[in-house]
ZAVEX-584281 format. One line per 10 residues: number of its first residue (from 1); for each residue y, z, x of N, C-alpha, C. Coordinates in pm, whole numbers, plus 50000, padded with zeros to 5 digits. Layout:
<pts>
NUM) Y/Z/X/Y/Z/X/Y/Z/X | ...
</pts>
This chain:
<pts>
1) 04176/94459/11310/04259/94573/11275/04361/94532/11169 | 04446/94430/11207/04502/94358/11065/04443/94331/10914 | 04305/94309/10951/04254/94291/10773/04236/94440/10774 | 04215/94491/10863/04169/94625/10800/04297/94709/10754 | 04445/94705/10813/04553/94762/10743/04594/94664/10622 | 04576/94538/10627/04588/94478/10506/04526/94507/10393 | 04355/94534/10390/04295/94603/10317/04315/94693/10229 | 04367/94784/10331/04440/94920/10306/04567/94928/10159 | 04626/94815/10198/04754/94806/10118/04740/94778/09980 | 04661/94707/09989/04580/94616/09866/04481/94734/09796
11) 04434/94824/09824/04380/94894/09732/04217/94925/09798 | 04246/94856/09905/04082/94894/09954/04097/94989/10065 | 03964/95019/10079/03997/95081/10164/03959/95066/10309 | 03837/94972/10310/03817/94903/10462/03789/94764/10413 | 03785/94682/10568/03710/94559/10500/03539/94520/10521 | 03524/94470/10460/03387/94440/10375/03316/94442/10514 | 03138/94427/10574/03076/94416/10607/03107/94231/10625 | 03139/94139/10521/03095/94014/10604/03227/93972/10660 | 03349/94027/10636/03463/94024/10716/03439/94092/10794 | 03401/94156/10865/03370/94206/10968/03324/94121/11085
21) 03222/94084/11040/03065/93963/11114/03154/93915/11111 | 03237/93788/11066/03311/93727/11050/03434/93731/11133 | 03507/93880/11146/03562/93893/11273/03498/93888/11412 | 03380/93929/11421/03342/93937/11541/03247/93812/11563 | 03246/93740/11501/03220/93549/11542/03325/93520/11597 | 03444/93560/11532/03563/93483/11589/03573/93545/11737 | 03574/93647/11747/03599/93686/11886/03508/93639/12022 | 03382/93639/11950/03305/93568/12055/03366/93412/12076 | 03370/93352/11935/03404/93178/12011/03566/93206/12082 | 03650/93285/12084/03761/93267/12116/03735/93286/12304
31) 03633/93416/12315/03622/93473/12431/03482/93309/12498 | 03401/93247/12465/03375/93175/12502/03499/93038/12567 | 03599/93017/12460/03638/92944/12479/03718/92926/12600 | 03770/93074/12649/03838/93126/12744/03755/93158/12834 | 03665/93118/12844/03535/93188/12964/03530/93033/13019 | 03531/92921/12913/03498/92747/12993/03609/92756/13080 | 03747/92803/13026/03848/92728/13019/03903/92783/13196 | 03852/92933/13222/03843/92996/13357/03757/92951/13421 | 03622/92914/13418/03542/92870/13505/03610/92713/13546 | 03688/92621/13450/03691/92533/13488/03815/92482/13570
41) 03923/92625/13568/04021/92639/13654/03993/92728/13782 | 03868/92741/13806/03778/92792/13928/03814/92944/13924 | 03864/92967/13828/03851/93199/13803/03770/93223/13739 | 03656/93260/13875/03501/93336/13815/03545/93411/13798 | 03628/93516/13863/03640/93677/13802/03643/93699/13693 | 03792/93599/13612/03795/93598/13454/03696/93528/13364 | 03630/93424/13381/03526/93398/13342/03420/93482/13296 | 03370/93552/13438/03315/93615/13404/03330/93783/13345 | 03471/93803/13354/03481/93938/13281/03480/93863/13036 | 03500/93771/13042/03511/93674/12944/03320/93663/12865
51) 03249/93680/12994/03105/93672/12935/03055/93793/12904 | 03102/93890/12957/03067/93996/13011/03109/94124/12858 | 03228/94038/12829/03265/94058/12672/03200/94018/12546 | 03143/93898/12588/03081/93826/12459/02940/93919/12478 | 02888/93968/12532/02749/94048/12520/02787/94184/12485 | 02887/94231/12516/02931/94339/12427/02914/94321/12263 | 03025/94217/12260/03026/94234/12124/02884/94194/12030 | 02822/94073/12128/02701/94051/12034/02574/94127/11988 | 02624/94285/12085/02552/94382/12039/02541/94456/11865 | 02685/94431/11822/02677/94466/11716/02732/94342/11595
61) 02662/94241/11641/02560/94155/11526/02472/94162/11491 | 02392/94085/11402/02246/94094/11355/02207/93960/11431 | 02060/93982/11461/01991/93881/11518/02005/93740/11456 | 02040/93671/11535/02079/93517/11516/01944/93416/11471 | 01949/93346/11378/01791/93295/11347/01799/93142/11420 | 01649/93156/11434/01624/93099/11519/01617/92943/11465 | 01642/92808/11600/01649/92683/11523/01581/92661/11391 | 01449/92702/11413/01397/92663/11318/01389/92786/11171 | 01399/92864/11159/01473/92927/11084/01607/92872/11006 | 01686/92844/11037/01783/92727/11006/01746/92638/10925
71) 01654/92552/11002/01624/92467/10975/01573/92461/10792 | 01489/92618/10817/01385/92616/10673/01554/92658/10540 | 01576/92710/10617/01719/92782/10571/01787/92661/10500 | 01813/92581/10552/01855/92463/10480/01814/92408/10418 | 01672/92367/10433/01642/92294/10354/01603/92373/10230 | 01576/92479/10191/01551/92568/10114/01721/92578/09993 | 01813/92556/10081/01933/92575/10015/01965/92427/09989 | 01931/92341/10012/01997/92218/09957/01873/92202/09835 | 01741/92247/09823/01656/92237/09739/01760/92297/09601 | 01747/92402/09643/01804/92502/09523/01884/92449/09443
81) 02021/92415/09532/02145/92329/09496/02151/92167/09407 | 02018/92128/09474/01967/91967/09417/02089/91889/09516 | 02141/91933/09596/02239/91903/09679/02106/91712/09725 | 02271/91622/09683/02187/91490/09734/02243/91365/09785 | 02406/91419/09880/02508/91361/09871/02584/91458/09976 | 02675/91390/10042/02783/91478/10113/02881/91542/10000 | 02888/91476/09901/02971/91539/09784/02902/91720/09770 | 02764/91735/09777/02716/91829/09759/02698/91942/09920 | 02777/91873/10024/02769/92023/10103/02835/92089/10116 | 02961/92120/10001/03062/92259/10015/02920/92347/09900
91) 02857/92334/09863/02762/92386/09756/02655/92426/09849 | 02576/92328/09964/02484/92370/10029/02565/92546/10123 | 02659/92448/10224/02725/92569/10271/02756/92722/10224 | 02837/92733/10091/02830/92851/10006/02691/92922/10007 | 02602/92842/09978/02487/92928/09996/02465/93013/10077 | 02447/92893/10226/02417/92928/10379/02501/93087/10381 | 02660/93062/10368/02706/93169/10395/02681/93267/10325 | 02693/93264/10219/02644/93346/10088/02519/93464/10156 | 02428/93399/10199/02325/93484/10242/02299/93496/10404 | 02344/93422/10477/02307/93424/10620/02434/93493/10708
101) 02532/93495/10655/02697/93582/10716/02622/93670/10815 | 02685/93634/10953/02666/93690/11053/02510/93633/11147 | 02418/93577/11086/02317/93553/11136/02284/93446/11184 | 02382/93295/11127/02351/93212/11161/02506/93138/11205 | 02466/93050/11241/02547/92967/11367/02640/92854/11267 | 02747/92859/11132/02757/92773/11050/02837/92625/11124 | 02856/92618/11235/02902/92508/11305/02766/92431/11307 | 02673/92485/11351/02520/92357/11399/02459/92376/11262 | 02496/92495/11137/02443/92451/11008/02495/92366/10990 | 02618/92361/10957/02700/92224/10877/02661/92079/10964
111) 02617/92049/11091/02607/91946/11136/02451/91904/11099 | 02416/92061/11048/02260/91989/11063/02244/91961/10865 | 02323/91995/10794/02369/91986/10708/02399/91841/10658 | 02487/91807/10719/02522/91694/10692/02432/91573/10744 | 02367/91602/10872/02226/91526/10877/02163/91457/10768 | 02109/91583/10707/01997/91588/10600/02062/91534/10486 | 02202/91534/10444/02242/91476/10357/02295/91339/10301 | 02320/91284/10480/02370/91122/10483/02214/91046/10491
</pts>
């Protein structure tokens, strides 16, 4: 709701489609994070009202691709890039996001990222 009155001020008039996705990643890892953090102070109730949220919201994402999807995903984008060096994965990444926003997982990209690149 903040980017979206910020938006506002600035001359736009909503915010974009990948700020969006982008908000609602964040909300899932925040509501995950708070779902460990209850189960591991023994409040299933909140826990689970905490999971119970994250499937809400992941209703209105786009389907998440699958490992191996990723997988081709990357390597397809470090091709492109000539990416051949850790110097080269703020360049692989841009891509990833560039085209995958909202679909893919850029925490296990970037690790699998940097894999392929050391």
């Amino acid at each position: 709701k903040d980017r979206d009155i910020a938006a506002r001020t600035s001359g736009t008039e909503q915010a974009t489609d990948a700020e969006l996705l982008e908000l609602l990643a964040k909300m899932i890892k925040q509501r995950e994070e708070s779902q460990k953090i209850y189960a591991e102070a023994g409040r299933a109730e909140l826990a689970q009202q905490e999971g119970e949220e994250v499937a809400i919201i992941r209703e209105f994402l786009p389907k998440q691709m699958s490992d191996a999807d990723t997988a081709k995903a990357i390597d397809e984008a470090i091709a492109e890039t000539g990416a051949s060096g850790m110097r080269d994965m703020g360049k692989v990444m841009g891509v990833l996001k560039g085209r995958y926003a909202g679909q893919m997982d850029f925490g296990k990209a970037s690790g699998a990222v940097k894999e392929k690149l050391t």
